[in-house]
C-alpha positions, 0 to 999 in steps of 0.5 A: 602698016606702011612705015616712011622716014621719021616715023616710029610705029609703036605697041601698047602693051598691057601689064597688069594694070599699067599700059605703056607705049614701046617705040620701034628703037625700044623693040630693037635689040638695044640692051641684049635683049628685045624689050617686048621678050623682056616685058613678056617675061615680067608679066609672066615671071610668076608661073615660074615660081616653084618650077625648075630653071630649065622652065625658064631657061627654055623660055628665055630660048624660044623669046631668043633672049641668049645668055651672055653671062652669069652670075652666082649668088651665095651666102657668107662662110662668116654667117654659115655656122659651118663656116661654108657658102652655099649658093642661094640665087642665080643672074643672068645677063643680057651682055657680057660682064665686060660690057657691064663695067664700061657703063653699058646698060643690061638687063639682069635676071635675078633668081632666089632659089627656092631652098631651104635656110639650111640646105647645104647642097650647092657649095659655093667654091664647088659650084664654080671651080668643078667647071671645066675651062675647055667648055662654055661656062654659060653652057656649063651654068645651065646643066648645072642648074636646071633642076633647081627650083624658082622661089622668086623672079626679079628683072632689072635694067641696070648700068654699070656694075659697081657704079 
């Protein structure tokens, strides 16, 4: 294909049962991460399920989609019978925080893990505060977690943090 000025060459895709256009400008890396890698992933997000995250971890690595910022998500000591949070799901970002609160539009990975209601396994203060400050948090994040399993996986495209 032969591409001049103005021109837009676009992809159909197939998802399911909906078909949709992607323009060259949406291929580009324009939020973080290539909108096809990301359109890939939702198609296959399901055979994930019940598998480890280093699964998806080294899927997000050979689509070259880098993580550039993470996120816990945990339940709260006021529920928790023993007054204690436990993590329960994992973000992955497609920028870094910082941009995340200047309006700047990111894709976020959300993982619910695949635990059981009364696991007690990961506390959340230890979860983070067991990570050394000399080493790569994001590096630190996926040793950590890459063996614990995939209940659901949940890909948006969102803007601005707490906005």
């Amino acid at each position: 294909m032969i591409l001049m000025a103005g021109m837009m060459p676009s992809i159909l895709y197939m998802s399911g049962i909906k078909t949709f256009t992607v323009t060259a400008q949406s291929i580009d890396t324009v939020y973080g991460w290539k909108t096809e890698d990301v359109e890939y992933l939702r198609v296959h997000k399901d055979e994930l399920r019940y598998k480890n995250m280093q699964e998806l971890y080294t899927l997000l690595s050979q689509k070259g989609m880098e993580i550039r910022d993470v996120w816990s998500v945990q339940t709260s000591p006021w529920v928790n019978s023993d007054g204690k949070s436990y993590v329960r799901g994992l973000c992955i970002y497609s920028l870094p925080l910082e941009n995340l609160s200047k309006g700047d539009k990111y894709y976020r990975i959300g993982i619910t893990l695949n635990l059981a209601d009364n696991d007690t396994t990961i506390r959340y203060p230890d979860f983070w505060h067991t990570m050394d400050p000399n080493k790569s948090e994001i590096l630190q994040f996926v040793e950590k977690t890459s063996s614990l399993p995939i209940r659901e996986i949940d890909i948006r495209l969102n803007t601005a943090i707490g906005k």
